[in-house]
C-alpha positions in Angstrom: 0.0 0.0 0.0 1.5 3.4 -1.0 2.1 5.5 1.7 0.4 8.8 2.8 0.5 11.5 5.2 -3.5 11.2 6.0 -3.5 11.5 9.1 -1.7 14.9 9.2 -3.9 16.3 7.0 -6.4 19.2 8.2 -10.4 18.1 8.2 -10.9 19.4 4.7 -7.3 18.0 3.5 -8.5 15.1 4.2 -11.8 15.2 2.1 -10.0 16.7 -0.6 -7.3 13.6 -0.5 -10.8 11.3 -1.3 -12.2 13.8 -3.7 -9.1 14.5 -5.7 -8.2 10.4 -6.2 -12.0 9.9 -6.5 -11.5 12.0 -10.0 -8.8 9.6 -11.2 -11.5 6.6 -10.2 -14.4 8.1 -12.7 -12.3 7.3 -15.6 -12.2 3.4 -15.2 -15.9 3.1 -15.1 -17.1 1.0 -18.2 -20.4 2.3 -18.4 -20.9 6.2 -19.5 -23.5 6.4 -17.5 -22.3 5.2 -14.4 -19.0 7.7 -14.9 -21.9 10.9 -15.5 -23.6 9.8 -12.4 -20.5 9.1 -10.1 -19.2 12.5 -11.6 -22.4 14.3 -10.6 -22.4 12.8 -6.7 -18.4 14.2 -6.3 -19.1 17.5 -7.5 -21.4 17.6 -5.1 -18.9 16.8 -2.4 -16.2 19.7 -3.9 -19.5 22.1 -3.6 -19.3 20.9 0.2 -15.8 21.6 0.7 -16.2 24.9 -0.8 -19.3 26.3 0.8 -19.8 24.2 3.9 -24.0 24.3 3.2 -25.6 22.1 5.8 -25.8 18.9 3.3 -24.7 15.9 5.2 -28.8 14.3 4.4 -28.2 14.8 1.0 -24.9 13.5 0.3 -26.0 10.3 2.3 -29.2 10.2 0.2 -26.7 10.5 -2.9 -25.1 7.5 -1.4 -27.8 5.4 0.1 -31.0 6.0 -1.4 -33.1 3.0 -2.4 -33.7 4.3 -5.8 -30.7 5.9 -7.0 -27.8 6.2 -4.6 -24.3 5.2 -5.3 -24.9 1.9 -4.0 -27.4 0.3 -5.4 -25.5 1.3 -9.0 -22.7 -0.7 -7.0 -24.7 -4.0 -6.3 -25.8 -3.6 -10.3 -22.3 -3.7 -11.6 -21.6 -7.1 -12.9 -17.8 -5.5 -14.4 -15.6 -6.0 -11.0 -13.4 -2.9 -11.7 -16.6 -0.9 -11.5 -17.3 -2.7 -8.6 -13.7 -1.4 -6.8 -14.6 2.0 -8.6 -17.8 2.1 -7.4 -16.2 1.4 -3.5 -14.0 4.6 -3.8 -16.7 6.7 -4.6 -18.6 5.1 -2.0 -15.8 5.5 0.5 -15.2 9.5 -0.7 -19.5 10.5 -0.6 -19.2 8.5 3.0 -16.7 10.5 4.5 -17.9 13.7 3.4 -21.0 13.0 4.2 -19.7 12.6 7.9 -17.3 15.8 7.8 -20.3 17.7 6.9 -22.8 16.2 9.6 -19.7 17.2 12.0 -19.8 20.9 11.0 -23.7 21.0 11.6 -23.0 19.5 15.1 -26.0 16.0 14.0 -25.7 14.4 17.3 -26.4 10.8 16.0 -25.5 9.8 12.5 -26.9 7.7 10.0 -26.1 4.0 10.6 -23.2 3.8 8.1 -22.5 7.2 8.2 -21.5 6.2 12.2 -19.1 3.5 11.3 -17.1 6.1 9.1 -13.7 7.5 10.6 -9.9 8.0 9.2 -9.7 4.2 9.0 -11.8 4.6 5.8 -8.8 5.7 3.9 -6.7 2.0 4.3 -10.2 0.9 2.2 -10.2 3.9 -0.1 -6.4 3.2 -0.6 -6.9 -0.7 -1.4 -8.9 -0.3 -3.8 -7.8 2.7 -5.3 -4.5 0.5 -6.2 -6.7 -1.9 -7.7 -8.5 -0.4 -10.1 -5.9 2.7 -11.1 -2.2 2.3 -12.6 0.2 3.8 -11.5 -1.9 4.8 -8.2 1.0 5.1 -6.2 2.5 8.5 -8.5 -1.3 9.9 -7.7 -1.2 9.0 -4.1 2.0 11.1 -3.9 0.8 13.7 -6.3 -2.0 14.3 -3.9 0.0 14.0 -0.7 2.3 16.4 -2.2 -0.3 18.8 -3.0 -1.5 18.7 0.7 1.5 19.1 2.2 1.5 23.1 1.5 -2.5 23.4 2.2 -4.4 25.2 4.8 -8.1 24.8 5.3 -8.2 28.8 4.5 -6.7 28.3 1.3 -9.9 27.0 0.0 -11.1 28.9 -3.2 -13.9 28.5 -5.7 -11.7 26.5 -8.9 -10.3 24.1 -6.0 -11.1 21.5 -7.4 -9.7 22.8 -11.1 -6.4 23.1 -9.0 -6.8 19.4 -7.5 -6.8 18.3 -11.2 -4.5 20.2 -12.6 -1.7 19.0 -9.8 -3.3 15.5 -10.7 -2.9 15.7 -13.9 -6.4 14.6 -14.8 -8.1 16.2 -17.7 -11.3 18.0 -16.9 
């Protein structure tokens, strides 16, 4: 497993570390609409990480709804690197999901949301290898693009700049 400096990451760093690899994950995706979808669900997230709106409901309904969350287009994959795609995007909605609850102070969490703490990213990081070449030169591209960032530093194009340090077209 490559190695990262998660855990000294600040709160948003480390939502941004999920987000920013999650980006690299939508490209694997065999189906065009499963990419669109999984696309649509992250972008949500960087809107989080931008403007902090009180939207931890409705990135877990993104995630877990019986109709049209993230995993139930999961359980219908039958193409297993879809499957391990599907699980990072999964892992990345989760945990933002759970910063955002945090910042509007939800005393109890939904079910999975509960189970979700830093640990998430040993997941996130296993299958991220799987299903991405090269991962570990993304894993440091990432942690390298952490390393100098402060949770003030957060502007409108972040995630344009996550990308662009990533080198994943837009």
């Amino acid at each position: 497993m490559a190695s990262t400096n998660f855990g000294s990451l600040t709160g948003d760093g480390k939502v941004i570390f999920f987000l920013g690899l999650s980006e690299k994950v939508l490209s694997v995706f065999s189906q065009k609409e499963d990419q669109i979808y999984a696309q649509k669900v992250i972008y949500k997230c960087w809107e989080w990480v931008i403007d902090k709106e009180n939207i931890g409901d409705i990135l877990y309904d993104l995630l877990d709804n019986e109709e049209n969350g993230i995993t139930i287009f999961q359980e219908m994959s039958v193409n297993e690197v879809d499957v391990i795609a599907w699980n990072c995007i999964i892992d990345a909605v989760a945990y933002t999901s759970r910063k955002a609850f945090e910042k509007e102070g939800v005393k109890y969490y939904p079910e999975p949301i509960a189970l979700v703490d830093d640990t998430l990213v040993d997941h996130f990081i296993d299958c991220f290898e799987k299903c991405i070449e090269n991962s570990s030169s993304y894993i440091q591209r990432i942690n390298f693009f952490l390393d100098g960032y402060k949770d003030e530093n957060i502007v409108s194009d972040l995630r344009t700049e996550v990308l662009r340090e990533l080198q994943i077209q837009n």
